[in-house]
Structure formats: C-alpha cells, structure tokens
N, C-alpha and C positions, 0 to 999 in steps of 0.2 A: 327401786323403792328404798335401798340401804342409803341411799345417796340423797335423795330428800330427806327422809329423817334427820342425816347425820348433819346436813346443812340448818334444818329448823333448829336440830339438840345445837346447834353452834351458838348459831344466834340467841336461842333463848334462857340458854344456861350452861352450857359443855367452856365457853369462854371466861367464863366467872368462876366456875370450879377448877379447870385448867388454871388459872390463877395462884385458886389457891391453893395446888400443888406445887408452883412452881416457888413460890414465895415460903412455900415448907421448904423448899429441895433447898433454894439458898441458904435458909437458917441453918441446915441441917448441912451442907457444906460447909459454912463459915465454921463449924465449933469442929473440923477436922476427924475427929472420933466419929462422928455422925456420918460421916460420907457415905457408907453404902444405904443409909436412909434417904440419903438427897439424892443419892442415882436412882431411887426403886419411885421415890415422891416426881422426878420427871418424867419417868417410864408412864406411870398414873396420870402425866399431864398430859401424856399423846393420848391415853384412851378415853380420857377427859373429853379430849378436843371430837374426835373421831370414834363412837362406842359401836357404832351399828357394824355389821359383818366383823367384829373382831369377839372373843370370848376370854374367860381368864380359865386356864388350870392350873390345879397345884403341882407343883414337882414334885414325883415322888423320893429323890434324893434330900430332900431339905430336910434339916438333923435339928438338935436341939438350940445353935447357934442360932437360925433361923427364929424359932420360936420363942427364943428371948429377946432376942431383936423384936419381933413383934407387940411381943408387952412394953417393949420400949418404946416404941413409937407408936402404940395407942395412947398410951398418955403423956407422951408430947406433942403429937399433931395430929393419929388417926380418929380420935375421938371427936375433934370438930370439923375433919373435914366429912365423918361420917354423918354430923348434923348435918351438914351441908348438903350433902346428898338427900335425905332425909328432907330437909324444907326445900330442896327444889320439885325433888317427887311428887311431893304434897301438891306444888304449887301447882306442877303439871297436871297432877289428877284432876283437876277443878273443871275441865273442859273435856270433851268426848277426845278430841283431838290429840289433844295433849296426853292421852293416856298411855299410849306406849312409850312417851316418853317418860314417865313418871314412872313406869314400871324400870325400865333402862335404869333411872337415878336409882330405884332400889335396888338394881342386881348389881350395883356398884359398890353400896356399904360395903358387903364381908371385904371382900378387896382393898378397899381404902382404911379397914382397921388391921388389916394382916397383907400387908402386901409384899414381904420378904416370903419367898420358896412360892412364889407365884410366877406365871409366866402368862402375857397375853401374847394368845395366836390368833389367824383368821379362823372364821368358822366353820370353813370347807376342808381346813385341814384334817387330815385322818390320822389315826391310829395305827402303827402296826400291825392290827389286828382287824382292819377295816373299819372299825366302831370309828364314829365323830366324836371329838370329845367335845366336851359339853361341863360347867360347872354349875 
C-alpha cells in the first residue's frame, strides 16, 4: 500500500516539493556558510520524493547550534517551503482520495521549518526500548 501511495505522492506533488528542496539546498551551498542547511534541505528532498514507510524523529542530542540554525533557515527558506507543503495538502484534501495524502503534506510542515537535529528513519524501526518511534 506504501508503495502506491508513495508513486501517486510522486506524481502529484512529492516531484515539485522535492524541487523545491533541492533548489534551497543549492542556494544554501553556493553562500558556503550555509552548507549544513543545503545538506539537511537534500536530506528533505529524498523524503519529499518517497514520504510513505519513512518517519521523522528528533535527535535527542541536538543542542543549541542546532536551534539556531533552525531560525535561520526558517526565514530563509523553511517558511516557504512550509507553504508549499501547506497548499499542496490543501490541494490533496479536495478529493476523498487524495486525503491521506494531504494529511502526509501536513506531517511534513514541522519538519520543513526545523529540519537540523532531525533524522528520517523507516517506520518499522524500533527503539531500544522496543517502542516504534513515531513523531
């Protein structure tokens, strides 16, 4: 079932937001300073492309670096691609069909305004502690 999804989410919007991670990640290479934003903005364009059987957690090492960084690339780039996420959701919801993907584009937002000290895994992976995590 992950596998239909993730081919519909391709075709109908996961190709277009992958985009526009990737076109962040370059900006955000080219100014050199920005590099680990363009690495974390590619990372976001593989789960762009592919979202179904994958999940995002936070890292519980991630320090205060981390969380500056994040204000920083909310208002340079996580902010609109958070629209983007946001009006493709929208767009999905509009049809019965299209509903769990729409829900998908919004478990996306937090992720695409804060994606330093984040990590995506599959969703079968476990926990030390046997718990699945789950964000």
């Amino acid at each position: 079932m992950k596998t239909i999804l993730n081919v519909i989410w391709l075709v109908l919007c996961g190709l277009w937001m992958a985009i526009g991670y990737v076109v962040a990640g370059i900006i955000c290479c080219i100014l050199i300073i920005t590099i680990p934003f363009g690495i974390a903005s590619f990372r976001m364009a593989s789960y762009a492309l592919w979202p179904f059987g994958r999940t995002v957690i936070r890292k519980p090492t991630a320090g205060v670096a981390s969380t500056i960084g994040n204000v920083i690339w909310i208002i340079v780039a996580g902010l609109w691609l958070a629209i983007g996420h946001i009006t493709t959701g929208l767009a999905m919801c509009l049809t019965i069909i299209g509903i769990p993907l729409g829900i998908a584009s919004f478990k996306m937002v937090p992720v695409s305004l804060l994606p330093l000290g984040a990590e995506i895994v599959p969703t079968d992976q476990q926990m030390p502690g046997g718990a699945p995590v789950r964000m």
